[in-house]
C-alpha positions as CSV (number, residue, x, y, z in Angstrom):
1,X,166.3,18.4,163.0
2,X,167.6,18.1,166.3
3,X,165.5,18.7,169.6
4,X,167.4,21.9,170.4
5,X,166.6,23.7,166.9
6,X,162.9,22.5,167.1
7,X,162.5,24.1,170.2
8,X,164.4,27.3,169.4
9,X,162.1,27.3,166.0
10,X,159.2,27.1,167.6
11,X,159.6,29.0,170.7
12,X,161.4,31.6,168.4
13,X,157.7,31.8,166.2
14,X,155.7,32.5,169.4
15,X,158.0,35.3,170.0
16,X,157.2,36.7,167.1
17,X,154.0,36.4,167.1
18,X,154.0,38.1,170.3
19,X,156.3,41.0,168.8
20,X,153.9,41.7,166.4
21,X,150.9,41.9,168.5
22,X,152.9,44.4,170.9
23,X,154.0,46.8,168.1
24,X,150.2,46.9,166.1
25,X,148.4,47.9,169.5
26,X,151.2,50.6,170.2
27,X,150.0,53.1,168.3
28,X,146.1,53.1,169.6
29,X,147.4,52.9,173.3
30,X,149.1,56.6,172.9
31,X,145.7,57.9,171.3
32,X,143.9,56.7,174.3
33,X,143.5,58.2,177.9
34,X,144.4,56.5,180.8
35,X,141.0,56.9,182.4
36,X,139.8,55.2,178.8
37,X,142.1,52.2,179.2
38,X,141.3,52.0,182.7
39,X,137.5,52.0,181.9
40,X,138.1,49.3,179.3
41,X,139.9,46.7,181.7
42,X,137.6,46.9,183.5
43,X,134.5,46.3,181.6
44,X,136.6,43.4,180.4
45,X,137.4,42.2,183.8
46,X,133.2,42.3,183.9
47,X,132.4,40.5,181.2
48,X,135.6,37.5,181.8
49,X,136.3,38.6,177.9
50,X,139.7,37.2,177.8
51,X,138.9,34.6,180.4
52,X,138.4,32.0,177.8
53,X,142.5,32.3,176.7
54,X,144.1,31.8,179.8
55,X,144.8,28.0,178.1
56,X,146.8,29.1,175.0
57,X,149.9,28.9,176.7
58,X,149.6,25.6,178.5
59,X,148.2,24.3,175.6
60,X,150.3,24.9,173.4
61,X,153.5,23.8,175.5
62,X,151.4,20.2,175.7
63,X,150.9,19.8,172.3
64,X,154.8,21.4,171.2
65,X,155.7,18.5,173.9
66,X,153.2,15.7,172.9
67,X,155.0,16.8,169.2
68,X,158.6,16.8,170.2
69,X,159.0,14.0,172.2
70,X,156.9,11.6,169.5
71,X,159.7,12.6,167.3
72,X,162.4,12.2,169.6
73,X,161.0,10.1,172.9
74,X,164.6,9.4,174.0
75,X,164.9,13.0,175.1
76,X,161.1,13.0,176.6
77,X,162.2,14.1,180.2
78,X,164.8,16.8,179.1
79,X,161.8,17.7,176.9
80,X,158.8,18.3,179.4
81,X,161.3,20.2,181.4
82,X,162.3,22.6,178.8
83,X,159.3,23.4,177.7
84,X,157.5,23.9,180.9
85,X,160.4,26.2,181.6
86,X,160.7,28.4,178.9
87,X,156.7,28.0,178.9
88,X,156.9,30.1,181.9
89,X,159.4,32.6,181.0
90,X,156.6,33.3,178.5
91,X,153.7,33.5,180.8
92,X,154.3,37.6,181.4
93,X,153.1,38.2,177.8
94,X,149.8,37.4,178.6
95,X,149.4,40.9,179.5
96,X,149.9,41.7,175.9
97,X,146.5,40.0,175.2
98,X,145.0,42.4,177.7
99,X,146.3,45.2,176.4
100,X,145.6,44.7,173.3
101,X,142.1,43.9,174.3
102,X,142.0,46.9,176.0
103,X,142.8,49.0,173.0
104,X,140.2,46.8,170.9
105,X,137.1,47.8,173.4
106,X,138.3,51.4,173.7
107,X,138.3,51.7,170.1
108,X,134.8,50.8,169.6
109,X,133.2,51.8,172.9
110,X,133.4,55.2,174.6
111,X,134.3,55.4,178.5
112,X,130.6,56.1,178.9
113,X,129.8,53.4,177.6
114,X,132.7,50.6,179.2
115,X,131.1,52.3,182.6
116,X,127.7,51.4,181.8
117,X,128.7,47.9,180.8
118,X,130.9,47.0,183.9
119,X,128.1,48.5,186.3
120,X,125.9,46.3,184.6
121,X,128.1,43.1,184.5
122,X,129.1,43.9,187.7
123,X,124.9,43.6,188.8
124,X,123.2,41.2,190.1
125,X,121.1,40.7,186.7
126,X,124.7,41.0,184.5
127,X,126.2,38.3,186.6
128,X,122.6,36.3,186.3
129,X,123.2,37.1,182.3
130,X,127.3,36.0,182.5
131,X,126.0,32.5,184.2
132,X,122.9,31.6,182.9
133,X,123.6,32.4,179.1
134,X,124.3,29.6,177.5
135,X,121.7,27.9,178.9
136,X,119.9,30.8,177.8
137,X,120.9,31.0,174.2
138,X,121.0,26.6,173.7
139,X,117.1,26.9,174.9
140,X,116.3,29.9,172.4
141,X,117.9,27.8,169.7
142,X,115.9,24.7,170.6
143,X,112.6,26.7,170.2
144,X,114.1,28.7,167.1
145,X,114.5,25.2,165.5
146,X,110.9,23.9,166.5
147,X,109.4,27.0,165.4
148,X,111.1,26.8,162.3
149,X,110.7,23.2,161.3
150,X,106.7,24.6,161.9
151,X,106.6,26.9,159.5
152,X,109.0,25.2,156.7
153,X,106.2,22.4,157.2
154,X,103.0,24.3,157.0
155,X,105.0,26.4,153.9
156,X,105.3,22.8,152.2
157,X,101.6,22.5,152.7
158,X,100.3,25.2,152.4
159,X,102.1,26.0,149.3
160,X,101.2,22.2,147.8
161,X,97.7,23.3,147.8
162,X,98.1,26.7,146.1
163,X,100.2,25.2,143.5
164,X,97.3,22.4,143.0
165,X,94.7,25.0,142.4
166,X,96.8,27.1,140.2
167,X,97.7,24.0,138.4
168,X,95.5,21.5,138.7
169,X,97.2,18.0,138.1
170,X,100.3,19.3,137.0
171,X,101.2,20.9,139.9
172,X,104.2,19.6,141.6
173,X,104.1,18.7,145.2
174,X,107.0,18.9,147.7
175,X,106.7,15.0,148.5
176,X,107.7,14.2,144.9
177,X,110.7,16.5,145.4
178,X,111.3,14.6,148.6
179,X,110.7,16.8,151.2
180,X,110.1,15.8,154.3
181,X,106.2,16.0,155.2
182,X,106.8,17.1,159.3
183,X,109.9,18.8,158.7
184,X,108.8,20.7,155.5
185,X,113.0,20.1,154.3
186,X,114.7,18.0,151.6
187,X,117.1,15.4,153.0
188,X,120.6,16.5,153.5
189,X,118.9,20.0,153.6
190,X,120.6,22.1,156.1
191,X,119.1,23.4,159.2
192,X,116.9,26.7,159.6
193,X,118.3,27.3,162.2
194,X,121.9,27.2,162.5
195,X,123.7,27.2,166.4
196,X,125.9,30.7,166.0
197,X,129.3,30.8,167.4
198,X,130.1,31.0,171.4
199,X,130.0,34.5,172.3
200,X,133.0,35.2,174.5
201,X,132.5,35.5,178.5
C-alpha cells in the first residue's frame, strides 16, 4: 500500500468517526434550550471534563506517523509534514467533543442542577476538590486497603477458632488452606480493595 492511500485510509476513518458523532448528538441538541446548553458548558468548563482529551489528536497524528514512516522511512519528512498538516485541518472538530458533551450533561442533569455544580466548582472548596482529589482519593484507598487487610485477618482468626469449637480437631484452619496469617488472603488472591478508575477532571 502506498503512503498516499495509507494516509487517505486513515484520515478518511477519523472522518468518519467524526461524522457519526456529529449526526447521533443532533437530535438531543434540538430538544434542548439554549440556556440548557449554555448551563452545561459551563459546568463542564468547571469541572475541566473534557480537559483530559485535548491529546487525542496529537496523539494520534504521532503514532499514524511513528506507523507510517516505520513502513515507509524513505518518505519520513513528506510524512511528518502531511500529517501535522491535515492534523490541523482536523483540529476544528474538537468542538464536536464538546458538543456532544454538552448534550450528554444536559441529558442527565437539569439547568438547576449544571448551575449548582459550576457555582460550586467554580468555589474556593470545588477548586480545593478539582486539585486536591486524587491525592484525596489514592490516600482513602491506602486506608481502605489497611482497614481491609484488618478485618480479612481478624475474619481468618476469628473464624479459625469458631470452627475449632464447632469442630474440635477436625476443624480446618485458614493456614492449612494457605492463607496468609497478617493479611487474612490466599496467595494470588486479589485485593479487597481494588483502585477504581480515574474519574474525569
Amino acid at each position: 500500500m502506498t503512503f498516499a492511500r495509507s494516509l487517505n485510509r486513515a484520515f478518511g476513518a477519523i472522518l468518519m468517526s467524526s461524522a457519526v458523532l456529529v449526526a447521533s448528538s443532533a437530535l438531543a441538541q434540538e430538544e434542548l434550550s439554549d440556556s440548557h446548553r449554555q448551563a452545561a458548558r459551563e459546568a463542564i468548563r468547571a469541572l475541566g471534563a473534557t480537559d483530559q482529551f485535548d491529546m487525542i489528536l496529537p496523539r494520534a497524528a504521532d503514532q499514524l506517523k511513528s506507523t507510517l514512516i516505520q513502513a515507509t522511512p524513505n518518505f519520513e519528512e513528506a510524512i511528518s509534514a502531511t500529517v501535522d498538516e491535515v492534523a490541523i485541518t482536523l483540529a476544528g472538530r474538537r468542538s464536536d467533543l464538546e458538543r456532544e458533551a454538552g448534550a450528554i450533561y444536559a441529558r442527565n442533569f437539569t439547568e438547576e442542577e449544571l448551575t449548582a455544580i459550576t457555582d460550586f466548582y467554580n468555589s474556593p472548596a470545588g477548586q480545593k476538590l478539582l486539585e486536591n482529589g486524587s491525592v484525596v482519593t489514592r490516600e482513602l484507598l491506602r486506608a481502605a486497603e489497611i482497614w481491609a487487610n484488618g478485618i480479612a485477618r481478624d475474619l481468618a482468626v476469628e473464624a479459625d477458632s469458631a470452627l475449632e469449637a464447632r469442630l474440635g480437631a477436625e476443624a480446618p484452619s485458614s493456614a492449612d488452606a494457605g492463607i496468609d496469617p497478617q493479611t487474612g488472603t490466599a496467595e494470588g488472591e486479589a485485593p479487597a480493595v481494588e483502585e477504581p478508575a480515574t474519574p474525569a477532571q
